[in-house]
C-alpha positions in Angstrom: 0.0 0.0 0.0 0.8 3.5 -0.6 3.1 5.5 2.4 4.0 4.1 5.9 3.0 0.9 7.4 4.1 -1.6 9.8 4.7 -5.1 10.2 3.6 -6.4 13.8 5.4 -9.8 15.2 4.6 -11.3 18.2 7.5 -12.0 20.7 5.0 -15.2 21.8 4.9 -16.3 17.8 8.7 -16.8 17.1 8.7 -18.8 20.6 6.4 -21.4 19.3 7.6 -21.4 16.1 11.1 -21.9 17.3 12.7 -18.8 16.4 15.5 -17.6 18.2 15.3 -13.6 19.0 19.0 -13.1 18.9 21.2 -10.0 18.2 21.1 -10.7 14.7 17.3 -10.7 13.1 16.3 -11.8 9.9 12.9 -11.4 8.1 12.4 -12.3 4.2 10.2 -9.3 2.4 8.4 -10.5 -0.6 7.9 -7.6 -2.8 5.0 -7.7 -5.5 6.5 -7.2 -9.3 10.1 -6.7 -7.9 12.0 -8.7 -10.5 9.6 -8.7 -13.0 8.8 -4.4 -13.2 12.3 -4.0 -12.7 11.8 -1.5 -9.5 13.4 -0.4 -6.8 12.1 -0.5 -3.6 13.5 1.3 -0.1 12.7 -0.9 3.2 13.2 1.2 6.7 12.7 -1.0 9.9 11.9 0.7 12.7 12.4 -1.8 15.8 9.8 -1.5 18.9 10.6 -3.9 21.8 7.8 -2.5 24.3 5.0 -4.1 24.5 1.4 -3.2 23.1 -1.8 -2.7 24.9 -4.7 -1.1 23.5 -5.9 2.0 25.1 -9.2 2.0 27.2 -11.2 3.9 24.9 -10.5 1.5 21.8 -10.6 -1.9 24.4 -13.9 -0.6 25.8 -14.8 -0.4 21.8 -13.9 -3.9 21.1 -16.0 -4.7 24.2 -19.1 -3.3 22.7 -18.7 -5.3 19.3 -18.0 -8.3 21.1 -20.9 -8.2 23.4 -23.1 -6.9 20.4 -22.3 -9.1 17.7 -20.8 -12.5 19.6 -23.8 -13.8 21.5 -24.1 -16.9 19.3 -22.8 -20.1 20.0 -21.0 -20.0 16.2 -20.3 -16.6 16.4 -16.2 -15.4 17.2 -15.1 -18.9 18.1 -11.3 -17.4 18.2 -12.3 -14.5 20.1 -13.7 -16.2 22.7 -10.7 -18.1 23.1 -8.5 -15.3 23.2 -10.6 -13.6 25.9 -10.6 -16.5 28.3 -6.8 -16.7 27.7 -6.4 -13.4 28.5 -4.7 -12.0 25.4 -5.0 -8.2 25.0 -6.5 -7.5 21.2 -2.6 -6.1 19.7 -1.4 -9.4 20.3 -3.5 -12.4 18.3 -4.5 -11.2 15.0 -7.8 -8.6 16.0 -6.0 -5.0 15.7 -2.4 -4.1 14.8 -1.7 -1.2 17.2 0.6 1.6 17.3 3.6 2.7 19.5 0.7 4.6 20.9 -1.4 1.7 21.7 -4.2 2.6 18.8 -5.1 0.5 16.7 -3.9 1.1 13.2 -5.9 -2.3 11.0 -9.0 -3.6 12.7 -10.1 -7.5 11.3 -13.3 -8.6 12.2 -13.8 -10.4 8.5 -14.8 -14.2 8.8 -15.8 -14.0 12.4 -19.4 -15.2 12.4 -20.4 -11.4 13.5 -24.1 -11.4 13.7 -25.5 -7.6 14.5 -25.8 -4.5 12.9 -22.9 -1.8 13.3 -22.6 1.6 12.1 -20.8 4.4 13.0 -21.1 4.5 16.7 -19.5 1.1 17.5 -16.0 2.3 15.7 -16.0 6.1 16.5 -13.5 5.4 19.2 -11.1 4.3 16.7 -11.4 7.7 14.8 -8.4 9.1 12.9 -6.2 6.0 14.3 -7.9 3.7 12.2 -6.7 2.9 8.5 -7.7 -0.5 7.4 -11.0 -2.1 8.5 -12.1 -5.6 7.4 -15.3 -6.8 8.6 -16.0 -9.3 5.7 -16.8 -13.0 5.2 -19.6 -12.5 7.8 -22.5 -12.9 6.3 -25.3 -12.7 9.0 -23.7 -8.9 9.5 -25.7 -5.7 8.3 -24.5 -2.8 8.2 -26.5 0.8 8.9 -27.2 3.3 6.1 -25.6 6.6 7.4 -25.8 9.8 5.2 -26.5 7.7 2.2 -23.1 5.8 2.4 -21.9 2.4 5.0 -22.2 4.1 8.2 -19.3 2.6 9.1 -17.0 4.7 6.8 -18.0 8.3 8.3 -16.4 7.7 12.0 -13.3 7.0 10.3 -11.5 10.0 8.2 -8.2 8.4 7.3 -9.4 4.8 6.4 -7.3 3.6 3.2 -8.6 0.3 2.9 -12.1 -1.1 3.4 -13.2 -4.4 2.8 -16.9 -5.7 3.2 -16.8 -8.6 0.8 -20.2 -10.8 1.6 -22.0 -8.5 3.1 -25.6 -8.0 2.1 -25.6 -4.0 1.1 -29.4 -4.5 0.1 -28.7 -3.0 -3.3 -27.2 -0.1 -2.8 -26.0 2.2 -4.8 -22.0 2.8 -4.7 -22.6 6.9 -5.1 -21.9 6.4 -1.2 -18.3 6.1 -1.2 -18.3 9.4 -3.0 -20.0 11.2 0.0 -18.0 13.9 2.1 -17.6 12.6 5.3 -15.7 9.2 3.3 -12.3 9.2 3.7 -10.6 11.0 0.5 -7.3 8.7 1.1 -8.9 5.3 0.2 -6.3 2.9 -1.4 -8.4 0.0 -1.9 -12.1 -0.9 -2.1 -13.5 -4.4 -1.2 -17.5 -4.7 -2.5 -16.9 -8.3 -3.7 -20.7 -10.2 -3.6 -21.9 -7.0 -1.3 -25.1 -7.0 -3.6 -24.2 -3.4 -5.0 -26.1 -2.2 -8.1 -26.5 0.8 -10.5 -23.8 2.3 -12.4 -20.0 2.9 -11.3 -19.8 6.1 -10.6 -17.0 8.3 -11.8 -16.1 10.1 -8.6 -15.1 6.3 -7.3 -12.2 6.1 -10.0 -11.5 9.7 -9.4 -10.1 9.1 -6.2 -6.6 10.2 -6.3 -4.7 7.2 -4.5 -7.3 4.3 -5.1 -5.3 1.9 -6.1 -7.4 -1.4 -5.8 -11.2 -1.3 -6.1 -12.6 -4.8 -6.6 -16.5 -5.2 -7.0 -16.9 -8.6 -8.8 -20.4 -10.6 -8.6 -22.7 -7.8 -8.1 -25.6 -5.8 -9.7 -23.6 -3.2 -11.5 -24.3 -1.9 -15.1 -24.2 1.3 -17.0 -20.9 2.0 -19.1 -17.3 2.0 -18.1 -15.9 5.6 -16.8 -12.9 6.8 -17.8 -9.8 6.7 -15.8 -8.4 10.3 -14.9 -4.5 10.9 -16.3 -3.3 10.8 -12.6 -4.9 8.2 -12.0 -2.8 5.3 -9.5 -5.1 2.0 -10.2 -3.9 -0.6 -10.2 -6.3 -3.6 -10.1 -9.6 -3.2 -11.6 -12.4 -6.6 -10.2 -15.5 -5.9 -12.0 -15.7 -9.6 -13.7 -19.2 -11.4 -13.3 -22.3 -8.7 -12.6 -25.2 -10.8 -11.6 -27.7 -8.3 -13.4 -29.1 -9.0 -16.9 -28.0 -5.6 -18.2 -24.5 -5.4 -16.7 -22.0 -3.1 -17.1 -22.0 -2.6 -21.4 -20.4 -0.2 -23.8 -16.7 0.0 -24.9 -13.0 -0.6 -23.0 -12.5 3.1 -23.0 -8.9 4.0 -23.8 -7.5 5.3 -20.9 -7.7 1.7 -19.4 -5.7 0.5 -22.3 -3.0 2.9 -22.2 -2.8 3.1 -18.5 0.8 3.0 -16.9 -0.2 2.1 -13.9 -2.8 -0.9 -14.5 -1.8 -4.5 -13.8 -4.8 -6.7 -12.8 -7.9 -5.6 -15.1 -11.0 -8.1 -14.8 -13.9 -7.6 -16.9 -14.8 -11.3 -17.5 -18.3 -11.9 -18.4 -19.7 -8.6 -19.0 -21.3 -7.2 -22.3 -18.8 -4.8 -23.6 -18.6 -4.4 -27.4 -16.5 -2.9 -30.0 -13.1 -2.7 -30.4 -10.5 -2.9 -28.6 -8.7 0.2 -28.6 -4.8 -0.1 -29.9 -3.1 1.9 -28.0 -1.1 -0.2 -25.3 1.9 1.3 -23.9 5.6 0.5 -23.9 5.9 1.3 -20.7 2.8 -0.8 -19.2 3.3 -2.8 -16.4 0.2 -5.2 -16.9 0.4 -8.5 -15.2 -3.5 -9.9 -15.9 -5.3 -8.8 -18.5 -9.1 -10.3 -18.8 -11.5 -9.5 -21.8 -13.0 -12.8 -21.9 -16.7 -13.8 -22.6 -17.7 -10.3 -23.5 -18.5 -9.2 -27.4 -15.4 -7.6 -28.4 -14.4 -7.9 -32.4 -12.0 -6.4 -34.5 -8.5 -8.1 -35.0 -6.4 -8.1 -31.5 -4.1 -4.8 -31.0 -0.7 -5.4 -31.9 0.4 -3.1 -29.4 -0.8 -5.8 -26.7 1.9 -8.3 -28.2 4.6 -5.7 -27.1 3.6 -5.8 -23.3 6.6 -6.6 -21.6 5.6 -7.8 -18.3 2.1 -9.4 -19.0 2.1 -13.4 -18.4 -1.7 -13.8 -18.1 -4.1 -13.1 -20.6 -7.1 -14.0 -21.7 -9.1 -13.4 -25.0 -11.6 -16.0 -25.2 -15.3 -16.1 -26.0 -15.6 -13.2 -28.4 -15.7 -12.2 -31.9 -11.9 -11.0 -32.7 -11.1 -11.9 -36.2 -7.9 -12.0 -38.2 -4.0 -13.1 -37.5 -2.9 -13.3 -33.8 -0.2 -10.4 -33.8 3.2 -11.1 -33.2 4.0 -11.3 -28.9 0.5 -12.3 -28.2 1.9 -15.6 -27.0 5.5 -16.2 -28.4 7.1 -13.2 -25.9 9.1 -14.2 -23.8 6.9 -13.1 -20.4 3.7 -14.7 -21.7 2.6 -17.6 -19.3 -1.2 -18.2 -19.9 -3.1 -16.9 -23.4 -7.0 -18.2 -24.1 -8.0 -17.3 -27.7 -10.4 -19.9 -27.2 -14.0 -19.4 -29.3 -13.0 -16.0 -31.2 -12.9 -15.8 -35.4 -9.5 -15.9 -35.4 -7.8 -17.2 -38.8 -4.1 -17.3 -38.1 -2.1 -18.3 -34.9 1.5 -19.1 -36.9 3.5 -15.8 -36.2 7.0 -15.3 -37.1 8.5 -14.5 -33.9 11.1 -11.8 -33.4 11.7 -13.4 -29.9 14.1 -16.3 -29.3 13.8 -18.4 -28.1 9.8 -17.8 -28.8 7.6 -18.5 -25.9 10.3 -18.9 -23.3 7.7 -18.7 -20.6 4.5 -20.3 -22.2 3.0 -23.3 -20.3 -0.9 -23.0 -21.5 -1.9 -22.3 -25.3 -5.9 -22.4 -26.0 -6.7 -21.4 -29.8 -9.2 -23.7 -29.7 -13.0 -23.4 -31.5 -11.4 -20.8 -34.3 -11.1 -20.3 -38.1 -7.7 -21.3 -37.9 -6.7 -22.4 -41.8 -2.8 -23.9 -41.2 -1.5 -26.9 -42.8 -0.9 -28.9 -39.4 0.5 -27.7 -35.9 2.9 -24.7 -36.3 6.7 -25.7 -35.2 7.0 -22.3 -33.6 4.9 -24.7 -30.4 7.7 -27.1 -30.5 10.4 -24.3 -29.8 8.6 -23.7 -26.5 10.4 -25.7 -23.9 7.8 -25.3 -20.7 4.7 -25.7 -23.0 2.6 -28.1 -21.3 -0.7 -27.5 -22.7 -2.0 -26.8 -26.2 -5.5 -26.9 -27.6 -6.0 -26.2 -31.2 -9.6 -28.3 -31.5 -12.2 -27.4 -33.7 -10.3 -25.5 -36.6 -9.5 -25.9 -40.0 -6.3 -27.5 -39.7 -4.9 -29.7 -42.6 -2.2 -31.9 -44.0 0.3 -33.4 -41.5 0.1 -32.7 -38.1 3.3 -32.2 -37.5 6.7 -32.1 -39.7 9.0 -34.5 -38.5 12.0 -32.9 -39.8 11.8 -30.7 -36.4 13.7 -31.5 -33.0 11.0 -30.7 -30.8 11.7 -29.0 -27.1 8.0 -28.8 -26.1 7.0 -30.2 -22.5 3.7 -31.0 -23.7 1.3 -33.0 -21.3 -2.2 -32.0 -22.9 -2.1 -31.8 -26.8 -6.4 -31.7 -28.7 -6.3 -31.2 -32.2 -10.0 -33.3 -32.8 -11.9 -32.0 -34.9 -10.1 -30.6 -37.8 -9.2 -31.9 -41.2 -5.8 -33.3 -40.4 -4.2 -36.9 -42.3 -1.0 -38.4 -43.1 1.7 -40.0 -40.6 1.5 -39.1 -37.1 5.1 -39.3 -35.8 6.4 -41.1 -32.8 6.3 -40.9 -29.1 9.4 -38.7 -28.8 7.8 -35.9 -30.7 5.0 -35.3 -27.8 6.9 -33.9 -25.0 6.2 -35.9 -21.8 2.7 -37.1 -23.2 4.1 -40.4 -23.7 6.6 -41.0 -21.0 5.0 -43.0 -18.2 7.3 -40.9 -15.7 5.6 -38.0 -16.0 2.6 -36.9 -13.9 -1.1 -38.3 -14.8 -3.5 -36.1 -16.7 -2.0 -36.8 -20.0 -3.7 -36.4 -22.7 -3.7 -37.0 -26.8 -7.0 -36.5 -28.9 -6.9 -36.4 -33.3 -9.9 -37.5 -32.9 -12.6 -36.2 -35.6 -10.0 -35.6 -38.5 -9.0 -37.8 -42.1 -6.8 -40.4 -40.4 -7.8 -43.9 -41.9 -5.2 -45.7 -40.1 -3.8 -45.5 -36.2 0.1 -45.8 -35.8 1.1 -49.1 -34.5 3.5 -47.1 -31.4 0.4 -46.7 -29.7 0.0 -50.2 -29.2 3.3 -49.7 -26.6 1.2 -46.8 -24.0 -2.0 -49.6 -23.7 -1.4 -49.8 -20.0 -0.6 -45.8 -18.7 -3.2 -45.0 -16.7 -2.4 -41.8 -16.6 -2.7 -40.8 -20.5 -5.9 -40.9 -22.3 -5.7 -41.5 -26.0 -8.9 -40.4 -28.4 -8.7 -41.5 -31.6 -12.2 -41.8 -32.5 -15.3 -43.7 -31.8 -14.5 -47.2 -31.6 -11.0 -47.2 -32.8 -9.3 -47.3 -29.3 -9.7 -48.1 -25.9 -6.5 -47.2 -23.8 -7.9 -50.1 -21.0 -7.2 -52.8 -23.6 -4.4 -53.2 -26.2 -3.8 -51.1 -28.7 -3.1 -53.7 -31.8 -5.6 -56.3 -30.5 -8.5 -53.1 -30.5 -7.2 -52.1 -34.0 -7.0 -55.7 -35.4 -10.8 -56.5 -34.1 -12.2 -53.4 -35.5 -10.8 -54.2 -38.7 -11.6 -58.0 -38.1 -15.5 -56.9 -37.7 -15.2 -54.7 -40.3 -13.6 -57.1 -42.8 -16.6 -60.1 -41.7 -19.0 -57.9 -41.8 -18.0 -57.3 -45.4 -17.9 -61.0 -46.0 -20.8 -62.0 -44.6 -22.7 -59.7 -46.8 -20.9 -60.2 -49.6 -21.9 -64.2 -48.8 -25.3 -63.3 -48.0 -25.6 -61.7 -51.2 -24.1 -64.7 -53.3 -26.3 -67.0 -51.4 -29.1 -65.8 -52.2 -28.4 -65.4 -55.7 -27.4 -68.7 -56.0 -30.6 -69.8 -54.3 -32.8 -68.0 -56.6 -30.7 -69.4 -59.0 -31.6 -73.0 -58.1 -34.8 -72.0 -57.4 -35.4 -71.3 -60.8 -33.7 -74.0 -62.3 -36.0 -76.6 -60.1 -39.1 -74.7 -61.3 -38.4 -75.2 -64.9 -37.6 -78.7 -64.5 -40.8 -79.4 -62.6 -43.1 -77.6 -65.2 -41.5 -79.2 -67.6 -41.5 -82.7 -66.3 -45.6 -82.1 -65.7 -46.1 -81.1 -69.2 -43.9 -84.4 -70.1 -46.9 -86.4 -68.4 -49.7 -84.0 -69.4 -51.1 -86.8 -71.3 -50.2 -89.6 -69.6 -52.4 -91.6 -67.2 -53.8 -89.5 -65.3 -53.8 -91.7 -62.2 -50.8 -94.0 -60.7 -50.9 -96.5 -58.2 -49.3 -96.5 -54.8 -48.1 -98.4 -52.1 -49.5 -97.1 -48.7 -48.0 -99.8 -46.0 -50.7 -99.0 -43.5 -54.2 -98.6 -45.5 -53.0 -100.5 -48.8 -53.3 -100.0 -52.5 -55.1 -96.5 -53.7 -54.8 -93.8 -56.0 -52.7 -90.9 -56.8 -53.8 -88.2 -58.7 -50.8 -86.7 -60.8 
């Protein structure tokens, strides 16, 4: 977060963990986006022997919540315990306090709370007070105070608030615009908090927000722009519950933002085009567009990202080539193009090696016209995963003039029009190499093979690869050969037996005739003959026989 802040450890933690407190201390700091931004970051330790105690003002405070909101039997299980032990609140995990015994972060999320609090169960806390978390408890309300959470007008310099879960009884967020709402706030937690209407541009105005996260509500209306000084950094606005959700166009400033890294806008009903004007200098780290009605061909300025591993594309209508960096730089980790109208994925990369970083490649449900599986893939040492199903791919599937590198564990190509050879085991990554982990998979299925490679016969008994070849033309629990050689077997006697059917019964009509004839004509032989003939009957004697 943005200016000061402090790191609390209890003396009674290292003990049990086994830590010595000696003269020399050491702590490991994990900075987000060190290596990978390429910034520099100062770290000042301030160290503070004394022991905390809340003051009586703020403990009295904590008092009143606990009575008010604790009275059931599921309700602040790990409070209770911490009050019959005796611990004061600075020291288990309820408030971070000061040098000044206030309390600086307040966490009351996932506590079971079950009452209503507003602004006069926190005003003790006052200026002190700069994170609050009181979600995950979802039998909590909280009052409506000067159209805005109560909560948040006893507490001027809050810079982070987080109320994910809890029911805000569709509310509007307008409130966190009001005056008497702190004008510092860093980040904003409205996950599932049953919000609604429109995000307001006075939320994004905010001049040091730099997380506001309000997935799987009611919001809709358009997109507002982000201000030039704007410090955002992740944007959570993925999966709004309401049928009109948020709409519109990605306005540009969210594109060309140099502050940006996390942007979530899955599953909302933007349209348009993507605007093409990604920075050089962006710092993106997640970028999700997917399952919303974007079209247009994909920016090439997006391919030049530097930073960005994740991305995802999927589910819309871009059309064209995949530019150049989409997934072949060298940061790239994830990319779904999955279900788009894209009609190239082969790029000529100006990376190398290409897709140094790429484990997961989904191009899969496309227009994609290639003649087999680009070699660029096989360049991609930690590529695990590639899905290319449901495209027009044809010819070969894969030259086998190349030396492939890939790590591939998960390789679908059903369903496009590929035939020819298939080469051997050793150009699949680890698909076929009974070492590797389970989960394996190979599927051609639903393309022009007439014939299955007889080197599958050898990977019958992996359990952990799964081999689709087609309906009926292999069954990884049984032998490869033996399941080949009796689908052909049934095949070829279900060709003879009709073919033997059919010369049965024309030799039977055949015959059939031939008798007839003989017969008439052996009657018309006797036509004038006697026209009665004796025989012998052995039990009633001589008679008759009418010819």
């Amino acid at each position: 977060s943005a200016g000061r802040d402090e790191v609390f450890i209890h003396a009674e933690v290292l003990s049990s963990n086994q830590i010595s407190v000696g003269a020399d201390k050491f702590f490991l700091v994990a900075v987000h986006g060190w290596t990978m931004h390429g910034a520099t970051f100062k770290l000042s330790v301030e160290i503070v022997p004394e022991n905390r105690l809340l003051n009586p003002a703020q403990t009295a405070a904590l008092e009143g919540i606990f009575t008010k909101c604790c009275s059931s039997t599921t309700s602040c299980a790990v409070w209770k315990i911490a009050r019959r032990d005796g611990y004061d609140p600075c020291h288990w995990g309820l408030a971070g306090c000061t040098k000044a015994n206030e309390t600086k972060w307040l966490n009351l999320q996932g506590l079971y709370l079950d009452c209503e609090l507003g602004s006069s169960d926190v005003s003790a806390f006052g200026s002190s007070l700069r994170r609050l978390f009181v979600g995950k408890n979802t039998a909590l309300k909280l009052t409506d105070e000067n159209a805005t959470i109560g909560l948040l007008t006893a507490l001027p310099n809050l810079i982070e608030i987080d109320v994910t879960g809890i029911d805000l009884q569709g509310r509007t967020v307008d409130g966190l615009c009001h005056a008497l709402v702190s004008a510092n706030l860093t980040r904003i937690g409205l996950s599932t908090a049953n919000v609604s209407g429109a995000l307001p541009q006075c939320v994004v105005d905010k001049p040091q927000l730099m997380d506001l996260s309000m997935p799987y509500n009611y919001l809709t209306g358009t997109l507002p722009s982000l201000p030039s000084s704007s410090n955002l950094r992740a944007l959570y606005l993925h999966e709004q519950r309401s049928a009109d959700s948020i709409s519109g166009v990605l306005p540009p400033s969210y594109v060309n933002s140099t502050t940006l890294e996390h942007l979530y806008l899955t599953d909302l009903k933007l349209s348009g085009t993507v605007p093409d004007v990604f920075l050089p200098t962006g710092v993106w780290r997640e970028i999700y567009l997917n399952k919303n009605g974007f079209n247009g061909t994909i920016p090439a300025s997006l391919g030049l990202q530097q930073y960005l591993p994740v991305l995802d594309l999927s589910f819309n209508a871009f059309s064209g080539a995949v530019p150049v960096g989409i997934y072949d730089h060298p940061n790239r980790t994830h990319v779904w193009l999955k279900s788009n109208k894209l009609t190239r994925v082969r790029v000529s990369s100006i990376h190398s090696p290409p897709g140094a970083s790429l484990r997961l490649l989904d191009a899969s449900r496309n227009l994609v016209n290639e003649t087999g599986v680009s070699t660029i893939f096989t360049q991609m040492s930690k590529l695990q995963y590639l899905y290319l199903n449901d495209n027009k791919l044809h010819g070969v599937i894969l030259d086998n003039s190349t030396t492939p590198v890939w790590a591939l564990r998960q390789l679908d190509v059903s369903e496009n029009y590929l035939e020819g050879d298939i080469p051997g085991a050793s150009y699949w990554g680890d698909i076929f190499t009974s070492i590797a982990p389970a989960g394996r998979q190979f599927d051609i299925s639903q393309n022009l093979y007439t014939r299955v490679p007889s080197w599958f016969g050898a990977y019958t008994g992996d359990s952990g690869l799964t081999i689709t070849l087609g309906s009926g033309l292999y069954d990884p629990s049984s032998d490869a050969d033996a399941a080949l050689a009796s689908a052909n077997a049934k095949r070829a006697v279900s060709k003879f037996m009709l073919a033997l059917l059919l010369i049965t019964l024309f030799a039977m009509s055949g015959l059939g005739m031939y008798l007839a004839i003989y017969i008439w004509r052996q009657r018309r032989s006797r036509a004038h003959a006697n026209r009665f003939r004796q025989f012998q009957d052995f039990d009633q004697g001589q008679g008759v026989e009418m010819a």
